[in-house]
C-alpha positions in Angstrom: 8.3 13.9 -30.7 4.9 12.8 -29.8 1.5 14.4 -31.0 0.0 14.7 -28.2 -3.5 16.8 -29.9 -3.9 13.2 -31.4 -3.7 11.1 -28.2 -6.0 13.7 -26.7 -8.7 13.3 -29.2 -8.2 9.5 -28.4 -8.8 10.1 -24.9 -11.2 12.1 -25.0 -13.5 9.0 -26.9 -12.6 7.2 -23.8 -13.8 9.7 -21.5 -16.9 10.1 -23.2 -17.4 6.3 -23.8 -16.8 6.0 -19.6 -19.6 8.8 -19.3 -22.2 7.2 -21.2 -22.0 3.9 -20.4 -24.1 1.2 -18.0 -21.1 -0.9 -17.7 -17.9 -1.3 -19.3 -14.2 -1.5 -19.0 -11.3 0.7 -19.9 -7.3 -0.8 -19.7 -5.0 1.7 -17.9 -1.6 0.9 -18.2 0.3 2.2 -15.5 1.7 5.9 -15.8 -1.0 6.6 -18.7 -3.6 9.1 -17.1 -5.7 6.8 -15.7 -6.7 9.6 -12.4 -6.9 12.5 -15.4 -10.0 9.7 -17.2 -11.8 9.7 -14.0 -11.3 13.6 -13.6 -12.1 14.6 -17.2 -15.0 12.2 -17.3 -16.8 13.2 -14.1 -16.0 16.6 -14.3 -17.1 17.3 -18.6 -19.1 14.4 -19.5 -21.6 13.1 -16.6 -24.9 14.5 -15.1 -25.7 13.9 -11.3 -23.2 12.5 -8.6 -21.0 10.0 -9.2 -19.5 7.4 -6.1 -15.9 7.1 -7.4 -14.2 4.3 -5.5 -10.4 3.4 -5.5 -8.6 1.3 -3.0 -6.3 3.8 -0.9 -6.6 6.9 1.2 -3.7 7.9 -0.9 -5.8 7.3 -4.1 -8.6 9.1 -2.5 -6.8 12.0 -1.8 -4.7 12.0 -5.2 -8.5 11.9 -6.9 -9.7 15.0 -4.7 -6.9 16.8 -4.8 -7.2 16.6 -8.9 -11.2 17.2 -9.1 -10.3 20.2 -7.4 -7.7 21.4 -9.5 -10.1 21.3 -12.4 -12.9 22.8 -10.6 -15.2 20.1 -10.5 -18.3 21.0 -8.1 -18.5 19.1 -5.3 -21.6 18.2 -6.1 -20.8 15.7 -9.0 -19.0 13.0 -7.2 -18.2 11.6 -3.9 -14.9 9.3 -3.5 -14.1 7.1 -0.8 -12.0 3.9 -0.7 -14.4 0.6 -1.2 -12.9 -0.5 2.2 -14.3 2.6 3.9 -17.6 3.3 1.7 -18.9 -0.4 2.7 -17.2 -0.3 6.7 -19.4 2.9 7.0 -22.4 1.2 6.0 -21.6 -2.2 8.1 -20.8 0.1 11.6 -23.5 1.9 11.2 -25.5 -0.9 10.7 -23.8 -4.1 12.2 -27.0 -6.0 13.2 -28.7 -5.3 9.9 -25.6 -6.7 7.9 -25.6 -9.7 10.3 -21.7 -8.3 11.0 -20.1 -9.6 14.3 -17.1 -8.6 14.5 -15.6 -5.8 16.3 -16.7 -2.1 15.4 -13.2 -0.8 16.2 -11.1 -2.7 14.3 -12.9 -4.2 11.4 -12.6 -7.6 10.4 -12.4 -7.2 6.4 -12.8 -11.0 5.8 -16.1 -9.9 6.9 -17.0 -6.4 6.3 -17.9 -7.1 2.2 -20.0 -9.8 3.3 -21.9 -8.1 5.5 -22.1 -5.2 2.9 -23.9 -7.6 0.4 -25.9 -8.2 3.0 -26.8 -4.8 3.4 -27.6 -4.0 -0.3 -30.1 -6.6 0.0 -32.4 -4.4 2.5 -34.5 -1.6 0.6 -33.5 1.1 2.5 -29.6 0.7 1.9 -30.5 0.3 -2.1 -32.6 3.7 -1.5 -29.9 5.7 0.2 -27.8 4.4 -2.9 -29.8 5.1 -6.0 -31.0 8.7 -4.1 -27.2 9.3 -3.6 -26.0 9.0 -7.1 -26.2 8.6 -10.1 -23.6 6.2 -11.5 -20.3 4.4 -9.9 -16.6 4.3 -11.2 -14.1 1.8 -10.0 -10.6 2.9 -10.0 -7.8 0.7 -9.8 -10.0 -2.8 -10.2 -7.9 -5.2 -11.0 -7.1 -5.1 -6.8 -10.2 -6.3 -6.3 -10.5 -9.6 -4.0 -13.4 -11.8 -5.0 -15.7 -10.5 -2.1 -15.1 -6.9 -3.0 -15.7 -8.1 -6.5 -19.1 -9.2 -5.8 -20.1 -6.4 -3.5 -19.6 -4.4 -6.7 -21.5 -6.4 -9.0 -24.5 -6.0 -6.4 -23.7 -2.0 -6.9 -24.0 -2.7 -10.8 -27.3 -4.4 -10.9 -28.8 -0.4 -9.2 -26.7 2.0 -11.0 -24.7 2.4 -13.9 -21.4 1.5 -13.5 -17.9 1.6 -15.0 -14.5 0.1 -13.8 -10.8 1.2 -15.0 -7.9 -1.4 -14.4 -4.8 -3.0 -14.9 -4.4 -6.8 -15.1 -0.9 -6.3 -15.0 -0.8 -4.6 -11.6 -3.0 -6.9 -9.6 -0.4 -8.0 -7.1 -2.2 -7.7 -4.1 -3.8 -11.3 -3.7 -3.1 -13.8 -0.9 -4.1 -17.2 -1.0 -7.0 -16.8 2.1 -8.0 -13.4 -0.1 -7.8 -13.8 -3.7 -7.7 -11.2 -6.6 -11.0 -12.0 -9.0 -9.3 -12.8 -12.4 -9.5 -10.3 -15.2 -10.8 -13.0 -17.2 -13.9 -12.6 -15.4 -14.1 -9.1 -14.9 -14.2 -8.6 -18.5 -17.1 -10.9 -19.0 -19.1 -9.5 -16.0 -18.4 -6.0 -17.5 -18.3 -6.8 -21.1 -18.4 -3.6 -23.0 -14.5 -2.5 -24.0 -14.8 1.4 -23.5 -10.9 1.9 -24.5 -7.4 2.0 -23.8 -5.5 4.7 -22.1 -1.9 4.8 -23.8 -0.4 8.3 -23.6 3.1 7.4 -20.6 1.9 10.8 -19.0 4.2 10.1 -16.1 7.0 10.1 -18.5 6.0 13.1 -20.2 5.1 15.5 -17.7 8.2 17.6 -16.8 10.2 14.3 -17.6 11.5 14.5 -21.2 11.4 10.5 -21.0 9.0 9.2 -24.0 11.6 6.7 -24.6 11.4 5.3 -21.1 7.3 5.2 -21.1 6.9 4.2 -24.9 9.7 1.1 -23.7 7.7 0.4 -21.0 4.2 0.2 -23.0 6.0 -2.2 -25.7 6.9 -4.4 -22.8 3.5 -4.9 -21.8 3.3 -8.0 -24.4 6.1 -9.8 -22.9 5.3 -8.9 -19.4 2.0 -10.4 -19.7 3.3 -13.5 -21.3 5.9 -14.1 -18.3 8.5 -13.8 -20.4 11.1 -11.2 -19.5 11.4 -8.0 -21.4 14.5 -7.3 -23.8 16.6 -4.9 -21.9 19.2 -4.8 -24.6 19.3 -1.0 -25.9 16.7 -0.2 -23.3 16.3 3.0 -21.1 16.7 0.9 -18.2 19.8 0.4 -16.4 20.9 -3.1 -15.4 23.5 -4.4 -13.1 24.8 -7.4 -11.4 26.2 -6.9 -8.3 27.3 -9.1 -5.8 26.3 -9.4 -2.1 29.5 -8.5 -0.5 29.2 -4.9 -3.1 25.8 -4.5 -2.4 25.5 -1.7 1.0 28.0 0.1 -0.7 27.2 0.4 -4.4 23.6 0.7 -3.4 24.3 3.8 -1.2 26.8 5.3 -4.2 23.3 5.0 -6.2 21.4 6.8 -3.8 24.1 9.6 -3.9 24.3 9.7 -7.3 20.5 10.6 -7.8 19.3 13.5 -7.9 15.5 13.6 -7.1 13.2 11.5 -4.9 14.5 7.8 -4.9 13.1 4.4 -4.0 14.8 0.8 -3.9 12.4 -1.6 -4.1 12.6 -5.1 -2.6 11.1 -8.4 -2.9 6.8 -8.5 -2.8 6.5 -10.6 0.4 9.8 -10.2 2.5 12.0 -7.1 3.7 15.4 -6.6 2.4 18.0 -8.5 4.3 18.2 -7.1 7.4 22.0 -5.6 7.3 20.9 -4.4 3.7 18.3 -2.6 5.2 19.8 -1.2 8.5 22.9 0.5 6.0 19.9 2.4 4.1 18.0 3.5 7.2 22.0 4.7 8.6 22.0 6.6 5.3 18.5 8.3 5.8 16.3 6.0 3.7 13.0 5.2 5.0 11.1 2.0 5.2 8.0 2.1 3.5 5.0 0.9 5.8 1.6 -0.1 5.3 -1.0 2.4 6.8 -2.1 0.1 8.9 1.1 -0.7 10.2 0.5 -4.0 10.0 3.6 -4.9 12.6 2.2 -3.2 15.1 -1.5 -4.6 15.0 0.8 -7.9 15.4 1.8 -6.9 19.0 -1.5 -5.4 19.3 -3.9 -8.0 18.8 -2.0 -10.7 21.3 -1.4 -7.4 23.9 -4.5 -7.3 24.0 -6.0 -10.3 25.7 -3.8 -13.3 24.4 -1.6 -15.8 26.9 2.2 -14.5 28.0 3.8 -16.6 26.0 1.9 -15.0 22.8 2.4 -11.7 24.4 6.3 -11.7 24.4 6.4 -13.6 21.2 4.7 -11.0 19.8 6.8 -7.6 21.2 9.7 -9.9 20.6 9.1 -9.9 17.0 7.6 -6.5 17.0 10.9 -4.5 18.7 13.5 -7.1 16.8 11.7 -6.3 13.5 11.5 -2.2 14.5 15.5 -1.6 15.4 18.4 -3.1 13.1 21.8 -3.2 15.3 20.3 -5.5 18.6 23.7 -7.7 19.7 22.5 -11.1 20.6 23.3 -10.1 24.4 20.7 -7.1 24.2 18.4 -9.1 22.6 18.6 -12.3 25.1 18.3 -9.0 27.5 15.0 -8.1 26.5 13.5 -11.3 25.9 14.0 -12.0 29.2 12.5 -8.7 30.5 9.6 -9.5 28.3 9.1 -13.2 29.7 9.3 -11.8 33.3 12.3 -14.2 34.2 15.0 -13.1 36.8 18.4 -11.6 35.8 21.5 -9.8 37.5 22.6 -7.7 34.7 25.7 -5.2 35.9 24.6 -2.1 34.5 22.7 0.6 36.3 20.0 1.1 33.5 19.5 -2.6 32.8 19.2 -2.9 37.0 16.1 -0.3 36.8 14.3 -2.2 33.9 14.3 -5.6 35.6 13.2 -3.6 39.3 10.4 -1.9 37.6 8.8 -5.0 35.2 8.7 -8.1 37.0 5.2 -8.9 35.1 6.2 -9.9 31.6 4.7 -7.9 29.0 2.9 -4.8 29.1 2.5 -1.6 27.4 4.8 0.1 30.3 7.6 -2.7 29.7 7.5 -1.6 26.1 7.7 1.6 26.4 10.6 1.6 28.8 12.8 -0.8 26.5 12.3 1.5 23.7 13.2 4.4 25.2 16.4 2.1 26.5 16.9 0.3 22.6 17.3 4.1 21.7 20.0 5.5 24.2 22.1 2.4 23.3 25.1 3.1 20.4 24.8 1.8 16.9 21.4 0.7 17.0 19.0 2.5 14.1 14.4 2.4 13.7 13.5 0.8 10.8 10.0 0.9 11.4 9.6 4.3 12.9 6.2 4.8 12.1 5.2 2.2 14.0 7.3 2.6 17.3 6.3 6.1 17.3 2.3 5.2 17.3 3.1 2.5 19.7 4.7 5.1 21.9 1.5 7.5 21.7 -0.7 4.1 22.4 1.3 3.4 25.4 1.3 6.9 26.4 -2.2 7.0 26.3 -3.3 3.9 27.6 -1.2 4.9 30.8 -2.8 7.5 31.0 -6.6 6.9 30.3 -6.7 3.3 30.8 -8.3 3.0 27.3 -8.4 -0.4 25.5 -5.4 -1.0 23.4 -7.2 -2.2 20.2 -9.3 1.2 20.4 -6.4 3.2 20.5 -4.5 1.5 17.8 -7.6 2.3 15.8 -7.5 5.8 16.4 -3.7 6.5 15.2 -4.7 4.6 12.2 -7.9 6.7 11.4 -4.8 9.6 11.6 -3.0 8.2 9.5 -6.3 7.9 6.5 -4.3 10.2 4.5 -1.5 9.9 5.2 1.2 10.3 2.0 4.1 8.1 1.6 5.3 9.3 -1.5 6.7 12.4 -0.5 10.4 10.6 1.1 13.7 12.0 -0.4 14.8 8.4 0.3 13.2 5.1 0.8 12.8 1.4 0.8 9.8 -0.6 0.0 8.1 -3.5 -2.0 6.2 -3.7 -5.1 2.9 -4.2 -2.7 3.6 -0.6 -0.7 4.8 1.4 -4.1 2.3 0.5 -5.9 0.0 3.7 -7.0 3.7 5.8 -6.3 6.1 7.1 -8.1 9.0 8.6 -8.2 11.8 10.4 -10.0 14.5 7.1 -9.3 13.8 3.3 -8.5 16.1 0.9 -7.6 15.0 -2.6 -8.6 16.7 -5.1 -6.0 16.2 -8.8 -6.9 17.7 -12.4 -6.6 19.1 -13.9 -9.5 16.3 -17.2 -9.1 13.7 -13.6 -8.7 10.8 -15.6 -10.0 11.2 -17.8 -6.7 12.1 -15.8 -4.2 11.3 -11.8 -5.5 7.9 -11.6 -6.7 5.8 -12.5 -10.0 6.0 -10.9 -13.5 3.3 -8.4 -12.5 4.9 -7.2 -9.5 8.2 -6.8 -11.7 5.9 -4.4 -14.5 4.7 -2.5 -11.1 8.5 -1.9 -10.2 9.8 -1.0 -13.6 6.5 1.6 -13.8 7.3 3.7 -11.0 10.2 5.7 -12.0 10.2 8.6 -14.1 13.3 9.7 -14.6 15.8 6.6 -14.3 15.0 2.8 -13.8 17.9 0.8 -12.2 17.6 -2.7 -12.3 20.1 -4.3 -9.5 21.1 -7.9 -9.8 22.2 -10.2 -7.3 25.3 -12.2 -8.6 24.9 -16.5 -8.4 
């Protein structure tokens, strides 16, 4: 068995080392108390207020939900997401940060930019440095390059301190890169420790083997080399695609305990893989700010027909799994405006009522008729459902689309995904989860087509009871 009292006096070094320093770096392997250093460190070890900034409302309110649980005063720390602590600033103060985009739905390309600006005027730096005392970065190796520099601006006022992972930076995109840990390390120099008790095995779980497995792995991992699974804790299988709906439902079924397949990094699961979960009461994982619906927004908004269809085409095809090609050539053509004689009663109403193309009205009327129709199922259900209250509303108020949009998403700020029994997602939207069960769906060429080495660490992290790796047969 573990000795834990050891590891805690280990830990504790850490905590105090992240207390007392100007600047530094701890490594926090995924699952190994990385939110319990931030907790124990604020809450035992440093004086004044501290602005503790992670990337997630979900982070945010894992963080508060733990300060208060160990009856930290409020009064020692402040936590927001970096997104959200520097958009404050910048809508408050968009001519000051030379910011031009729009103030209801911000324009992150922008937003650190015109933060940096604003740390350059002395009366941002005062409300700062009178605010707090030190910072801590949680989570940093999902830091892109701008956010990366807004915090180095933040360093050069007030002590601060960053915990991260270079093995779960997966977030990058090629207009919006990650900063390399390379040079984090050098901008923050001083080592402070690593974290490298596998709470989230530990906890309730009775799985050191599985978290000590997955620690070891780390060397490989970071190598791109693949791990040994060969007398491992985790479960692989090959599978092929004509098995898949089934034997991946007979998994669900056989876990007991919250369960998650994940997918590949940048796509969705094939789209009749997908539609057999949601039949069998999986949900799909989506981003919080359901990125498929600003999609339709955006062109709804102001952008030609042609864009405007394209864009609810996508959006409604993407939404509902189970669409014939007749129902689909249907509403396309309800959505371009074009004439039709259909021979149903219901499909006669719909092209009588929107002879205009695409709007908001014309949406909302082909959901509600997607939904009466047999054998069709939501995949996206959390965004249909906020583009029915948008549609609602805008009928009813008038009110500009993109405002609205931004209100359901300010409802969603913390909003939880990690509390469905079932559910579907990629690496990028479990990331920061976990659950009792994962699924690990991947191609055989994964490397190509899946995701990267880091995104497969993130994936075999997440589970704490059972780790399933599914392979596709060649």
């Amino acid at each position: 068995m573990l000795c834990l009292h050891g590891y805690s006096e280990m830990s504790d070094d850490v905590y105090r080392a992240l207390a007392r320093a100007s600047s530094g770096f701890v490594e926090s392997p995924a699952g190994c108390g990385k939110t319990e250093a931030i907790i124990r460190t604020v809450g035992d070890h440093c004086s004044g207020r501290q602005l503790v900034l992670t990337h997630t409302n979900a982070g945010v309110d894992a963080l508060r939900e733990r300060f208060i649980q160990h009856s930290v005063p409020t009064a020692k720390y402040h936590v927001g997401t970096i997104a959200g602590w520097a958009w404050g600033w910048v809508r408050k103060y968009p001519d000051n940060a030379d910011y031009a985009g729009s103030t209801d739905i911000a324009d992150w390309n922008d937003v650190y930019a015109a933060m940096s600006v604003l740390l350059q005027k002395d009366f941002v730096k005062l409300g700062v440095v009178n605010s707090y005392t030190g910072i801590i970065v949680d989570e940093y190796q999902d830091c892109t390059v701008a956010m990366h520099q807004l915090i180095v601006q933040l360093k050069s006022l007030l002590p601060c301190r960053i915990l991260g992972d270079d093995l779960q930076g997966i977030f990058g995109f090629r207009a919006d890169p990650l900063i390399d840990w390379s040079v984090v390390t050098r901008e923050f120099a001083n080592n402070l420790g690593v974290l490298q008790t596998p709470h989230r095995w530990l906890k309730g779980n009775n799985n050191e083997a599985l978290g000590r497995w997955l620690l070891t792995a780390r060397g490989k991992i970071r190598q791109k080399e693949e791990p040994n699974y060969e007398d491992s804790p985790i479960d692989r299988r090959t599978v092929s695609y004509a098995d898949l709906g089934s034997r991946l439902i007979r998994l669900l079924h056989e876990k007991q305990g919250r369960t998650c397949v994940i997918g590949p990094k940048a796509r969705p699961l094939p789209a009749g893989i997908e539609t057999t979960l949601v039949k069998n009461n999986c949900r799909v994982l989506e981003p919080n700010e359901l990125s498929a619906l600003r999609s339709l927004i955006l062109p709804l908004s102001g952008q030609s027909p042609t864009e405007k269809c394209k864009a609810a085409c996508d959006f409604l095809f993407r939404s509902y799994g189970g669409l014939a090609g007749n129902d689909k050539a249907f509403i396309k053509k309800i959505l371009y405006g074009e004439k039709q004689r259909p021979r149903h009663a219901d499909k006669c109403l719909l092209c009588e009522k929107h002879t205009k193309g695409t709007t908001p009205e014309a949406l909302l009327d082909l959901i509600k008729y997607i939904e009466r129709m047999d054998g069709t199922s939501c995949k996206l259900s959390e965004s249909v459902r906020a583009l029915k209250c948008i549609a609602e509303r805008h009928q009813e108020t008038g009110t500009d689309l993109k405002a609205l949009y931004a209100d359901e998403i300010g409802k969603r700020k913390h909003h939880t995904r990690s509390s469905f029994y079932r559910c579907t997602g990629s690496t990028l939207l479990v990331k920061g989860l976990e659950f009792d069960h994962v699924i690990i769906l991947r191609d055989a060429d994964w490397q190509r087509k899946w995701g990267n080495h880091k995104d497969l660490y993130v994936a075999l992290t997440r589970g704490c009871k059972t780790t399933t790796l599914v392979e596709l047969a060649m």
